[in-house]
N, C-alpha and C positions, 0 to 999 in steps of 0.2 A: 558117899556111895550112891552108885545110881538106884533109882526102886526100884527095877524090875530085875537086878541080880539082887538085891537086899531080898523082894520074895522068894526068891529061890535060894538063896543061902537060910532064908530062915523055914526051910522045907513047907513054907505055905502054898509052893503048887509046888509041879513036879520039874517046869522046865522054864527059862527065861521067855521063850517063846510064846509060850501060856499063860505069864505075867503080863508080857508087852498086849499080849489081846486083853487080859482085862482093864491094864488101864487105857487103852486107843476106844476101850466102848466105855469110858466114863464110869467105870464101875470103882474106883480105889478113890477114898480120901485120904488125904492127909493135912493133920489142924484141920479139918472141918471143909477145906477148900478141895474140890475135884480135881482128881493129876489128868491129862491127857495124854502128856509127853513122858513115855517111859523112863527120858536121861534124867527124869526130874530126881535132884541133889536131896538124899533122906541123913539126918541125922540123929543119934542120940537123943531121949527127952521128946522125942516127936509122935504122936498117936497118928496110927491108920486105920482104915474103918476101911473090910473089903468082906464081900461076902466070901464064905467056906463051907463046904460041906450042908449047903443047904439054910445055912444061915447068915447072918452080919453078925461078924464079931468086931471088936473094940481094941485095941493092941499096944500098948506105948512101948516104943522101943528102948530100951536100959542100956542096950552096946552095940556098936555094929561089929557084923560076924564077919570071920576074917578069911575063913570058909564055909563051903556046904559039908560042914560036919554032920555025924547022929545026930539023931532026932532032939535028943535032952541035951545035946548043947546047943541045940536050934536054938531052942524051949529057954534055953538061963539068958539070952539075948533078948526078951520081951515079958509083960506083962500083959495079963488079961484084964480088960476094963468091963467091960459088957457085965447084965445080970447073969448072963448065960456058965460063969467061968468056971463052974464045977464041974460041966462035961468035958469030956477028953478031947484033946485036938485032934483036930483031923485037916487032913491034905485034900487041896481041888483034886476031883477026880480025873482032870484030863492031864 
């Protein structure tokens, strides 16, 4: 699956458009190495690291989603890595 429908299937922004901007500004990792190219292939077992909601969270992905479902079944397609994972998720605001 491409990452920038992977973020929007997994309601971490709100639009693919929104995705492609934040990886074209270097802001998405994945395995630790920076994406630039939006078509860039995510799979299962893979950690992302993207700012949200005012922070950098940590993310490994458990399954790719197969739509942009609810929120909770965004949410059972990923885990939380970061110290932060007690706070509730939250969506980029644009």
């Amino acid at each position: 699956m491409r990452l920038d429908t992977l973020l929007c299937r997994l309601r971490l922004v709100k639009t693919r458009g929104r995705a492609q901007k934040l990886i074209e500004e270097g802001r998405i990792r994945l395995d630790r190495q920076r994406v630039l190219k939006h078509a860039c292939p995510v799979s299962a077992g893979q950690v992302l690291t993207l700012p949200l909601g005012g922070d950098v969270q940590v993310l490994e992905i458990l399954e790719l989603p197969t739509r942009r479902g609810p929120a909770e079944e965004a949410r059972a397609c990923y885990r939380r890595l970061d110290e932060n994972a007690n706070h509730s998720h939250q969506s980029a605001s644009d």
